[in-house]
C-alpha positions as CSV (number, residue, x, y, z in Angstrom):
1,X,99.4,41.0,-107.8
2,X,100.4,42.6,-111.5
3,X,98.0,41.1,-113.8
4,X,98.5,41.4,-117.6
5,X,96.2,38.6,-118.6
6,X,92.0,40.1,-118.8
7,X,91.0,37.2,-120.9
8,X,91.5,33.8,-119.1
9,X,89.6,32.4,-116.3
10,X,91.1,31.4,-112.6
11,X,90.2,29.4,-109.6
12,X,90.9,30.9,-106.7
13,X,91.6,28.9,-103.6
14,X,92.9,30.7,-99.8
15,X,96.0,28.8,-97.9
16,X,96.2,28.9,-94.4
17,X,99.3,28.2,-92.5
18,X,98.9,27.4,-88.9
19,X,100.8,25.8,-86.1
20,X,100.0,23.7,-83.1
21,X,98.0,26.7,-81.2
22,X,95.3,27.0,-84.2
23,X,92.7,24.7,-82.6
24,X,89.9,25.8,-84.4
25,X,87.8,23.8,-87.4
26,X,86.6,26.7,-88.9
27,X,87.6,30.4,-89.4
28,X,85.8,33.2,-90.7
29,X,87.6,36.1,-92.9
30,X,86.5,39.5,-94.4
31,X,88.4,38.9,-98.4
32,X,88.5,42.4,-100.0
33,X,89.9,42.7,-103.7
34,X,90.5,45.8,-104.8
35,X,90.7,46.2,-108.3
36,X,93.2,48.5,-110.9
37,X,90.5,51.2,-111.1
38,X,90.0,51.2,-107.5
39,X,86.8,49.3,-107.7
40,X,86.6,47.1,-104.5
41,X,84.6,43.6,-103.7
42,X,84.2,42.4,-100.2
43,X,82.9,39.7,-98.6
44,X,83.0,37.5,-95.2
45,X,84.0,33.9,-96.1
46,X,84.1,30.7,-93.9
47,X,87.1,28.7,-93.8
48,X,86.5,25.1,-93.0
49,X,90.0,24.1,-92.1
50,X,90.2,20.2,-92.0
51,X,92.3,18.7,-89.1
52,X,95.6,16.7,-90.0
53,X,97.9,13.8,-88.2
54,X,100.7,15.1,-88.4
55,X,102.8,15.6,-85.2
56,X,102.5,18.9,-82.9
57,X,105.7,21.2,-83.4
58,X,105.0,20.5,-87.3
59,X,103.1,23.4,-89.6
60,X,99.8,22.5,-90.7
61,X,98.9,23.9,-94.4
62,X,94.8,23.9,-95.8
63,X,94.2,25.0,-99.3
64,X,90.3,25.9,-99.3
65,X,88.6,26.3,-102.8
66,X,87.0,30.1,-102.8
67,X,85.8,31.1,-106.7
68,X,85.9,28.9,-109.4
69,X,86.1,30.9,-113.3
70,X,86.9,34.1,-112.6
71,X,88.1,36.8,-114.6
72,X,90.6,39.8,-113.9
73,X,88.7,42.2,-116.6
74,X,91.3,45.1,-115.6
75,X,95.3,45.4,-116.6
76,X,97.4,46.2,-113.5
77,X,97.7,45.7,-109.6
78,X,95.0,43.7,-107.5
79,X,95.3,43.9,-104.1
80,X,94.2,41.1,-101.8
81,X,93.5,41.7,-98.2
82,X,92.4,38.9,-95.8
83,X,91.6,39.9,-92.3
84,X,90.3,37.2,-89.7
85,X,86.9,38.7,-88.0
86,X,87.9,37.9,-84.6
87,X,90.8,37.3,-82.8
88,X,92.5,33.9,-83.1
89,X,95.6,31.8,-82.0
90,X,98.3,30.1,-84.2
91,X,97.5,31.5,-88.1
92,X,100.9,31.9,-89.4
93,X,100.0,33.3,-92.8
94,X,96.8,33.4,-95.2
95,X,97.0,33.8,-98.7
96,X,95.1,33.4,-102.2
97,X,96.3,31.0,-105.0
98,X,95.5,32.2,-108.6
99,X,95.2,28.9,-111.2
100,X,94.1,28.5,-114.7
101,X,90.6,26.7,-115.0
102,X,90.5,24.0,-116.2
């Protein structure tokens, strides 16, 4: 992500897309942020992924709050990676939202 903006603070929440083979409550991942100057941050976070009604074949989507006021000090890329720490059935995709605190 290009970030421009060193002054205002962010929330920061992970999605997790899954489908009907993700029958897990909870999932670990390693987050690493890497940092314009190459300075890098990582930490194992747990993922309490809360169970929905909805029928089988649909996609389930959990938005899990991670950091609250943070601040990108440095101009330029971040890079995000989110790796699972074991092996796991039906994630379709993991990401981190950026917001403006509020």
């Amino acid at each position: 992500m290009e970030n421009a903006d060193t002054v205002t603070l962010r929330d920061a929440a992970l999605f997790v897309r899954y489908d009907e083979r993700f029958a897990e409550d909870t999932l670990t991942v390693r987050i690493a942020a890497i940092a314009p100057d190459s300075l890098r941050f990582e930490e194992a976070f747990l993922l309490a992924i809360p169970r929905t009604k909805s029928p089988a074949p649909l996609t389930g989507e959990a938005l899990i709050p991670y950091r609250h006021r943070i601040r990108l000090v440095r101009a330029g890329e971040y890079r995000w990676c989110i790796t699972p720490v074991r092996s796991v059935r039906g994630v379709e995709a993991v990401g981190i939202r950026l917001s403006k605190s509020h």
